[in-house]
N, C-alpha and C positions, 0 to 999 in steps of 0.2 A: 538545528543541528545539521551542520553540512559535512560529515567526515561519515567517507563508507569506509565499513568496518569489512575484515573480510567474514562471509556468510560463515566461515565454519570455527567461526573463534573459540567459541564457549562447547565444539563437539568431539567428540574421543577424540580424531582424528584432525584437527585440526593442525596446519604445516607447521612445522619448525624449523629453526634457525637461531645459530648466533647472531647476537648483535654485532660482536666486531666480525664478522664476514663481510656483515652489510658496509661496513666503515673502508676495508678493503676492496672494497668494487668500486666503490664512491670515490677513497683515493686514486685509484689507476684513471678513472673517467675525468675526475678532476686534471689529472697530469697529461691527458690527450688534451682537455681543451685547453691549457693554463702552460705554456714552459716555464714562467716565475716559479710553478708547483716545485718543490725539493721535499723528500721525505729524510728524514733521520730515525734510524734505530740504536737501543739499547743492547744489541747483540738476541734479539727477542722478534724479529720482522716475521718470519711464520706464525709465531705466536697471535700476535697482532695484525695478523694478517698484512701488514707493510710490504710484505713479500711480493704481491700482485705485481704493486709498482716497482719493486725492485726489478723485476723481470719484462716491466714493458719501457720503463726509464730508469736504465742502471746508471746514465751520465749522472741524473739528479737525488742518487739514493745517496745517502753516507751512513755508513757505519760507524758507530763511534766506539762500540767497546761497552762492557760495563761501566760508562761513567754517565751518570745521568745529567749531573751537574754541568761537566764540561756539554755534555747535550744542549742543555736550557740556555747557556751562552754560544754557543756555536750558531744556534737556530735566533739568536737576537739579531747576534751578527749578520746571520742570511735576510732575516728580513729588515735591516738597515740597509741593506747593500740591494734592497728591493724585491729579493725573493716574496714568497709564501711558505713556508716553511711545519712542514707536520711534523714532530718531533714523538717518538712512540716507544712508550714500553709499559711493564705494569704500573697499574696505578699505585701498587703500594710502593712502587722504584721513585715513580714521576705523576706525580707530584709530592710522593709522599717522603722521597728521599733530596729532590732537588727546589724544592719550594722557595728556599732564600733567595736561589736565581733566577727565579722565576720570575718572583716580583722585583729584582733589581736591576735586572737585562732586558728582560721584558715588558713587564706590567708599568712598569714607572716609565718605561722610554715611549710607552703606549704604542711600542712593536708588534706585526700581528701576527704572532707566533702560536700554533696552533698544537698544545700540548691534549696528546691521546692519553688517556689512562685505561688501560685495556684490563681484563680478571678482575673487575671492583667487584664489592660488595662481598657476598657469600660464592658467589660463582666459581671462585677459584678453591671448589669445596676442599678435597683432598690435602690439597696443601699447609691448612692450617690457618690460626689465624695470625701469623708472620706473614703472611703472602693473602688475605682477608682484606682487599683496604674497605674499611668503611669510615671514615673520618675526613676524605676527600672531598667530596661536596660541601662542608663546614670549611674546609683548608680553603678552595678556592673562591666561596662565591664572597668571602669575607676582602677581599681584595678589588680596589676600586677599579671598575670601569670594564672587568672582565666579563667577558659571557661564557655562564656554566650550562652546558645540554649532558639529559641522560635521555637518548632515545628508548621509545618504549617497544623496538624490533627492529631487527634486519635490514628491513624498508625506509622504514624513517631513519634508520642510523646511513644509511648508502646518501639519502635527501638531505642530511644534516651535514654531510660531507660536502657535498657540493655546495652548501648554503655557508657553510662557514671557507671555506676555499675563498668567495668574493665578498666575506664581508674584514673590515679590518680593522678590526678590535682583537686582541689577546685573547683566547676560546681556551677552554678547558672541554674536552668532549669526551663522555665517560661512558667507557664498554664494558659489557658481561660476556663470559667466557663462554660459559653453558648454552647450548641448543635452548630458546627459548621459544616460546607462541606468536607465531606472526600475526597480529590483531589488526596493519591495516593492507591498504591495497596500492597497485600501483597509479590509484590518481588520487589517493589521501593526500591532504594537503601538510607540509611541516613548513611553518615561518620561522626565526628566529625571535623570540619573545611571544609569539602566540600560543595558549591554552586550547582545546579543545576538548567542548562535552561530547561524549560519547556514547551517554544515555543517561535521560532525563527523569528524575524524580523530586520528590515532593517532601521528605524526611529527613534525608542528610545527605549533605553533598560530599564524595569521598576524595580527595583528592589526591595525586596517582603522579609518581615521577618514574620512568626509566623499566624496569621489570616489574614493577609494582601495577602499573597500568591495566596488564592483562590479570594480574590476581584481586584488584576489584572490580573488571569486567565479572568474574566469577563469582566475586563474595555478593555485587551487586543480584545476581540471578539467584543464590540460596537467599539472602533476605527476601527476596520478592515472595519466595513460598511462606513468609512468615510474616507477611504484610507490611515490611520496613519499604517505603518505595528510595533506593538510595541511586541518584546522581553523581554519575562518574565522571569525574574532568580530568582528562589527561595534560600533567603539563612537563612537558619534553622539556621545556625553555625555564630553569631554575632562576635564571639572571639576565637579562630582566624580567620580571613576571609579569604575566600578564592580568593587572591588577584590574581591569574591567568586569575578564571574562568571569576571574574569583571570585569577587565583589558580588557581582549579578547574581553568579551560584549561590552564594551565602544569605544572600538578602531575599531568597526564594525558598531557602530550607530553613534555615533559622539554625544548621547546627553545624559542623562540620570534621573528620577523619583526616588526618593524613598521614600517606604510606610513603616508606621509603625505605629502600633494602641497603641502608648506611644510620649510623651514628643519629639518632633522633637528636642529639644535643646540639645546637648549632646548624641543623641542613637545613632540607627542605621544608622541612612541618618549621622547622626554627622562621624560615624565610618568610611563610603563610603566616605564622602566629604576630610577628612583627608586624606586618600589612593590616590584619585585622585588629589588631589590638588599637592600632590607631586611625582606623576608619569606618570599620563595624565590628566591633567589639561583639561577638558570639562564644559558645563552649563550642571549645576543639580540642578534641584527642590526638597524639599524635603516637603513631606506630612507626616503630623503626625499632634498633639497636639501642634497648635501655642498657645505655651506661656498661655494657659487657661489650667480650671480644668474642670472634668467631670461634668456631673449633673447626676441628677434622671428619667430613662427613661427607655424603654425598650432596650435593645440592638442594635437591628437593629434602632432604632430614635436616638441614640445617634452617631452611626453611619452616618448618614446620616448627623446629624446636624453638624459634628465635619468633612466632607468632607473625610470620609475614607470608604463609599459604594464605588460598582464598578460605579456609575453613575457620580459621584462624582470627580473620580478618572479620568475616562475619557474626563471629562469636564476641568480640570484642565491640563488633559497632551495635549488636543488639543489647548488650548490659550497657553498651554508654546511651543509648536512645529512652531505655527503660530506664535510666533515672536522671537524664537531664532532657528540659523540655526546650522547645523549641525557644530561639530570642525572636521577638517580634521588637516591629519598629519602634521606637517611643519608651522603650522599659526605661 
């Protein structure tokens, strides 16, 4: 296990931060070293922190207005014409309102248009769940040849900025609104398509996208008081997966969890369960959004009510460990 963690992750006091902050600093540094760099907003660039760069590269900012659609073509165009192109608004706007041209401007012309989806999941508590996206991760990783990232903090979301900046494939990269847990450091490593464990066990492997990350860093430390030793892999990178790191985990627990603060139907557990089923077939639970929509709450109570806190999370991997056993090689 090579990823330092920061020392005060799992304590009262541990720092926080939103994730798209970190995406806003990422973009501005990206557009000092890159002038291909162009940002486009949805009338939403503070929100999305897009602002940064607006104020250090206003030549290469565009405003587009509430149109997201004409966004998703505009930003095809800029990276025909050679741009890099970030295109930013909420996630329930974009990709959840401009999807068709997404994949017809971009994904198909294999443009590398870097759509933000910023307030995913539950983080966009207050607002309901019209403004809730959690069906985003199923919408995009389902589309060939794209890459889907939910950083799991501030940190990796700024490193995922920069990493998707020079790579050039279509990127979907998905932010949470709320002040979350900064779990790593600044010489954590973040690849595109690599997995990382982040503590090793022997009972069930949890596996962790995006704000889910630090809530089974957590659920991992109350099982430990109750003897479950559970293995947390963090995987930022939804598309491609990193199907060694999983594989490895699984073929060492025998069982496996996954968390995801989006639509269980089709995302991430969707993505893992597809891999395993046709290479090591083990039991896996998957947490997320069964089949409901968000409500109006504060984050952390939406959280809780929707079984995606660490307490939550732990509760649920101990009744699934206590009656399904481990797969060993050969069954």
């Amino acid at each position: 296990m090579n990823y330092p963690l920061n020392p005060k992750v799992l304590k009262p006091d541990v720092e926080m931060d939103a994730i798209r902050a970190g995406f806003g600093r990422g973009l501005k540094i990206a557009g000092d070293q890159d002038p291909r760099v162009v940002a486009l907003s949805a009338d939403l660039a503070e929100s999305t922190q897009a602002h940064l760069f607006a104020e250090a590269h206003p030549e290469r900012f565009i405003e587009v207005g509430i149109a997201e659609q004409n966004m998703a073509c505009l930003a095809a165009g800029l990276a025909q014409a050679g741009k890099i192109p970030f295109a930013t608004s909420f996630a329930a706007f974009s990709p959840g309102r401009n999807w068709e041209q997404i994949k017809t401007t971009a994904c198909i012309n294999e443009q590398p248009v870097k759509i933000v989806g910023s307030h995913a999941g539950l983080s966009d508590g207050p607002d309901g769940a019209t403004h809730q996206m959690c069906e985003d991760i199923a919408l995009m990783r389902v589309l060939p040849e794209i890459v889907v990232i939910a950083p799991g903090d501030s940190l990796e979301a700024e490193r995922a900025t920069l990493a998707i900046a020079v790579d050039d494939r279509p990127t979907y990269l998905r932010l949470a609104r709320e002040k979350t847990a900064i779990i790593s450091t600044a010489t954590s490593p973040f690849e595109i398509g690599r997995a990382y464990v982040l503590r090793e066990g022997t009972d069930i492997s949890l596996f962790a996208t995006g704000t889910m990350t630090y809530q089974c860093l957590a659920a991992a430390q109350i099982l430990s008081k109750h003897n479950i030793s559970a293995e947390v892999v963090h995987v930022p990178t939804i598309k491609p997966l990193d199907k060694e790191t999983i594989l490895s985990s699984v073929g060492k627990t025998g069982r496996a969890i996954t968390t995801e603060e989006a639509q269980a139907a089709g995302g991430f557990g969707g993505a893992i369960v597809e891999l395993l089923s046709e290479q090591l077939p083990v039991p896996v639970r998957r947490i997320g959004m069964l089949d409901r929509y968000g409500e109006s709450g504060s984050y952390a109570e939406l959280l809780a009510v929707c079984g995606l806190d660490a307490a939550s999370i732990a509760k649920t991997t101990t009744e699934f460990v206590a009656k399904v056993p481990q797969y060993k090689a050969g069954y």
